[in-house]
N, C-alpha and C positions, 0 to 999 in steps of 0.2 A: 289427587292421585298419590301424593305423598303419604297423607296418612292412610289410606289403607296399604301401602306397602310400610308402613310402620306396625300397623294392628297384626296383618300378618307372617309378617317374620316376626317379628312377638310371639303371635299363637302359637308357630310350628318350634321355636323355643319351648314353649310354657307347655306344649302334647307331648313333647321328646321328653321332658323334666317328668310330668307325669308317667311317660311310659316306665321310664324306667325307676322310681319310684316303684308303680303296680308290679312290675318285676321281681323290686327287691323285697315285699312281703309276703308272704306265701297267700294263695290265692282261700278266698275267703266262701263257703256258701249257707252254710246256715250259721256261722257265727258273727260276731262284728266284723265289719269290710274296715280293718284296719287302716289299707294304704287310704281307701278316699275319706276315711275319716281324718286320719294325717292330712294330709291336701288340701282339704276343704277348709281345716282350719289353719295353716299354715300358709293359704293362700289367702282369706280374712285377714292376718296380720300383718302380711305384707302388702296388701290393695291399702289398709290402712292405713300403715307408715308411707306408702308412697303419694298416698290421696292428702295426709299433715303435713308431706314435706313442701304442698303446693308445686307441684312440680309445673311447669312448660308443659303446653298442650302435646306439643310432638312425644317427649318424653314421656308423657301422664300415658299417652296413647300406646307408646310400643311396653312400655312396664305393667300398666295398671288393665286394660285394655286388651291389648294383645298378649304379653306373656300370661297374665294376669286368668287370662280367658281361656287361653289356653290349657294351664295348668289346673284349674279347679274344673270338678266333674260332676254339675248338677243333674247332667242326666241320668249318669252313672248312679249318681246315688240314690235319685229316683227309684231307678230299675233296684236297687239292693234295698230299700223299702218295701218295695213291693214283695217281695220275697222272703222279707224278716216277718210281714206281714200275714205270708200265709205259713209261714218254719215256726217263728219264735217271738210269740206280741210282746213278751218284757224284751226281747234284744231288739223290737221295734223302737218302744217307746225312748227305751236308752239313747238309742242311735238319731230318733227326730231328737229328741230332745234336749240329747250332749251335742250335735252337730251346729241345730241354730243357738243354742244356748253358748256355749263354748266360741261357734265364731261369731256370734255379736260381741262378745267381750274382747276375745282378739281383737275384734277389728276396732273399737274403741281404743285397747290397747294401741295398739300399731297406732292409729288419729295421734294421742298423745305424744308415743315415741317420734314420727314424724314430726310435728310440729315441731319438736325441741333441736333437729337436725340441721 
């Protein structure tokens, strides 16, 4: 019972971060989706740094998990693929390609930074 009342005040943490994030970018439709592109990989390096720092399962659960889950928006970015896909296939490819490209290496990053924590 604990940890999911850990995961989910986490998530509603990590939805509010994003919300207001997507807020503060101006709204995107046939160009790059800047804000979930920010999020996506800024949540990559921080699941990483907190996945290196070996955290406490409670902990690992409300940060990594919960806020973690909350805040990054794979389906979001799905739906904004789909879309680049039928607008603009070089802002397609860019956007798969800098998204998982860019947050593997985040998150690699982040693995690093955490461990040294």
């Amino acid at each position: 019972m604990i940890e999911t009342l850990l995961v989910g005040s986490g998530a509603a943490i990590g939805a509010m971060l994003r919300f207001t994030l997507n807020n503060y970018f101006e709204p995107q439709t046939k160009r790059l989706p800047k804000s979930t592109f920010f999020i996506n990989l800024t949540g990559s390096l921080l699941l990483g740094i907190f996945f290196g720092m070996h955290l406490s399962d409670p902990i690992y659960l409300f940060l990594g998990t919960g806020i973690m889950g909350g805040y990054t928006t794979f389906s979001t970015y799905n739906f904004e693929l789909f879309v680049l896909w039928k607008n603009d296939r070089s802002m397609f490819y860019r956007y798969l390609f800098g998204s998982y490209g860019l947050g593997m290496l985040l998150s690699f990053i982040g693995i690093v930074i955490g461990s040294k924590l």
